[in-house]
C-alpha positions in Angstrom: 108.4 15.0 190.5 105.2 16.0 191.5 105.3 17.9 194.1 107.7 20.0 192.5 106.2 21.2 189.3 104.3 24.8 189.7 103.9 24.3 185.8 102.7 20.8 183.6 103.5 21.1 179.8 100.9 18.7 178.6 101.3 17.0 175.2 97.9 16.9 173.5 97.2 13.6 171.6 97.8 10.9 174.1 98.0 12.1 177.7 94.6 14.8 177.0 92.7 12.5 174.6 92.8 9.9 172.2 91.9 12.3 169.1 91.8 9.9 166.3 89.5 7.8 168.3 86.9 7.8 165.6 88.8 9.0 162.9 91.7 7.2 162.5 94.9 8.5 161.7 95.6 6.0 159.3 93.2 7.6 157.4 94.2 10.8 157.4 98.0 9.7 156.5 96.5 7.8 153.5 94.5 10.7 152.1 97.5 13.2 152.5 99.6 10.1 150.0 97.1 10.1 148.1 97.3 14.0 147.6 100.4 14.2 146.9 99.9 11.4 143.7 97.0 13.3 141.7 99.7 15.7 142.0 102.2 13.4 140.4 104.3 13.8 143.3 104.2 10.4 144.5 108.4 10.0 144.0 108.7 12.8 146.8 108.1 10.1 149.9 109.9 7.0 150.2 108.1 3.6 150.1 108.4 3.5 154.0 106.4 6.8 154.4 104.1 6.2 151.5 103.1 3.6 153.9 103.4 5.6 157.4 100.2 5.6 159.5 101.6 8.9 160.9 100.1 11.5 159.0 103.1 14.3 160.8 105.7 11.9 159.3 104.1 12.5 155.3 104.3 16.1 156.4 107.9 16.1 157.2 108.7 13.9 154.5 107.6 16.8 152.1 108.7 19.8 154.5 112.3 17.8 154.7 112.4 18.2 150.6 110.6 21.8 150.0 110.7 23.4 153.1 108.0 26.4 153.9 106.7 25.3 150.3 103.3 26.0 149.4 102.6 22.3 149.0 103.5 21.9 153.0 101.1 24.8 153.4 98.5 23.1 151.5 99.2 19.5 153.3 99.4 21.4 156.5 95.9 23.0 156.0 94.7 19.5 155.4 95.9 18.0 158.5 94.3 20.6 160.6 91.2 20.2 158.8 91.1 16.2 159.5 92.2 16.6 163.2 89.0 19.2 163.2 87.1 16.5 162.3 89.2 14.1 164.7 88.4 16.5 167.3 84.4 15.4 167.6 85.2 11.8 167.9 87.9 12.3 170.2 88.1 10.1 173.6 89.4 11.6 176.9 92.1 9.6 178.1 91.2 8.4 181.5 91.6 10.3 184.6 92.3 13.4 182.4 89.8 15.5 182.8 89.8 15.5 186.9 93.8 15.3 187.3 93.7 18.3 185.3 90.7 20.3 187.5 92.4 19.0 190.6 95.9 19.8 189.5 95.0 23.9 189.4 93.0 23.5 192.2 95.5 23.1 194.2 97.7 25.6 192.3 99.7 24.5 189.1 99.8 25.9 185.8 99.0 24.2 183.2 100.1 24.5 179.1 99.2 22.3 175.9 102.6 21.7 174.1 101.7 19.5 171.3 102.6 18.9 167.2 98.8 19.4 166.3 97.2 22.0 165.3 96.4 24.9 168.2 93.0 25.0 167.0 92.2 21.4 167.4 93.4 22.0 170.8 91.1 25.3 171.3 87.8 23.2 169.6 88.8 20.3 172.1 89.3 21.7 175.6 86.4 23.9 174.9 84.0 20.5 174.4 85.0 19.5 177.6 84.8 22.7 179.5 88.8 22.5 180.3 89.4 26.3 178.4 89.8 28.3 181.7 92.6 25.3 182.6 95.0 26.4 180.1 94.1 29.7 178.4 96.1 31.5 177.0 98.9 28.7 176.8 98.4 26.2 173.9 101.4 25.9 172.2 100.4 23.7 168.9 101.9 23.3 165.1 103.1 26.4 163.4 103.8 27.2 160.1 107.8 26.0 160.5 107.4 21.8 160.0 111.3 21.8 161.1 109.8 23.4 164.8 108.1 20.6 165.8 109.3 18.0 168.4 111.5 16.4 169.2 112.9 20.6 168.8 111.7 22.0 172.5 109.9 25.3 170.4 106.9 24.7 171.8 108.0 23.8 175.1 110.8 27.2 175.3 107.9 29.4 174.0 105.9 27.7 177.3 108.6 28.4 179.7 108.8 31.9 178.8 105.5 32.6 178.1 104.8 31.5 181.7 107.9 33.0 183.7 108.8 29.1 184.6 112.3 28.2 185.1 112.5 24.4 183.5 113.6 22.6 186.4 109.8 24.2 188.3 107.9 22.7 185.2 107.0 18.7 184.0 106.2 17.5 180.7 103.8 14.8 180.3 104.0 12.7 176.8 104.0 9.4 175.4 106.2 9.4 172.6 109.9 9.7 172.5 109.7 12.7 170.5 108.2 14.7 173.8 110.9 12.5 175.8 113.7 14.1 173.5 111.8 17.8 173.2 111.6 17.3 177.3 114.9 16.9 177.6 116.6 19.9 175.2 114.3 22.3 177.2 115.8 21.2 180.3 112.1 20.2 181.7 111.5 17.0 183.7 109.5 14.0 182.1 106.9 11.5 182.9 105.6 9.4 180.3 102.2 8.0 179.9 101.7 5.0 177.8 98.1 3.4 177.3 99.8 -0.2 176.6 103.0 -1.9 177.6 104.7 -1.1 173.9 104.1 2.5 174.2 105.9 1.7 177.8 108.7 0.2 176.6 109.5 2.0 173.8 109.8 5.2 176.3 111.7 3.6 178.5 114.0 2.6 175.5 114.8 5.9 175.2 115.2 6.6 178.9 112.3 7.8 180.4 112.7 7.2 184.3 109.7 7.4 185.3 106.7 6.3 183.2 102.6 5.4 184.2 100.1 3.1 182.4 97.2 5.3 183.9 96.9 9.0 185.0 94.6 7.4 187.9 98.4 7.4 190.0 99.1 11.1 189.0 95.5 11.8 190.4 95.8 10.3 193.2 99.6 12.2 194.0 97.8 15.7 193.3 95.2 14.9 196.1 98.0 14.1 198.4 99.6 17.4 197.7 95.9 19.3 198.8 
């Protein structure tokens, strides 16, 4: 799997980093609820995603109800803000950082397909001096809520942005969201999970192949020098 992908469609928030290391997500789920009640619009969520810790689920909660609304805007613009602020706490999932150096070294491609914002992505790479890794091709959040995975947008817009045929690309995730996104575009998947529930829950869903570390991806690449 490997050895065959010229291109690797990286999620963001999980495989890259840990971005709501210091700023929990939690958090940021809980203040988007509580935007939505000084609005008096507490009656648009259900109980269960009143009490998400997923801040994208309160944003397709609303985008599900009032689609392109200007309250999505407004929430959307929110989010991005928070997962600005994420972004200076985040953690680098380890191995990251030198799988992807090593990875273009020896000649992939590499793109950021992800449900956050492109500019946390931008504010991120560039703190870690990983810009000239993947520029031009971060694929992040757009305006359209209903584009985001598990729909392959972001992935497609990858593919074609890159000239790469799906079956020459890999997708690295670790939700089944990117699992399901992975598979509509056609692309190969390997899932990364940072604990044995994130593990199983991907393999639940069918993931083949599936790594508690990116220490054995590293270690593959350098085979392949």
């Amino acid at each position: 799997m490997i050895g065959r992908a010229r291109v690797v469609l990286w999620d963001f928030d999980g495989p890259v980093c840990r971005l709501f290391a210091g700023h929990p997500a939690e958090q940021v789920a809980a203040g988007m609820v509580e935007r939505l009640e000084l609005l008096g619009l507490r009656g648009l969520l259900s109980e269960a995603e009143r009490k998400s810790l997923d801040p994208h689920v309160v944003l397709r909660a609303v985008d599900s109800r009032h689609p392109g609304s200007d309250l999505v805007v407004d929430l959307e613009g929110r989010l991005t803000e928070e997962e600005l602020t994420a972004a200076t706490t985040a953690q680098p999932t380890p191995y990251a950082d030198p799988l992807i150096r090593t990875w273009v070294a020896v000649g992939a491609r590499m793109a950021i397909t992800t449900n956050n914002s492109p500019k946390v992505v931008v504010s991120y790479l560039a703190s870690r001096g990983l810009s000239a890794c993947f520029a031009p091709h971060i694929y992040g959040r757009t305006a359209d809520i209903q584009l985001l995975k598990p729909d392959p947008y972001c992935l497609n817009r990858a593919l074609r942005a890159m000239g790469s045929a799906p079956v020459d690309a890999l997708m690295i995730g670790d939700t089944p969201t990117d699992l399901v996104a992975a598979r509509r575009a056609g692309v190969p998947f390997l899932g990364y999970a940072r604990n044995e529930d994130k593990g199983k829950l991907l393999r639940k869903e069918g993931a083949e192949a599936v790594v508690s570390s990116l220490e054995s991806v590293l270690v593959a690449v350098r085979k392949r020098a």
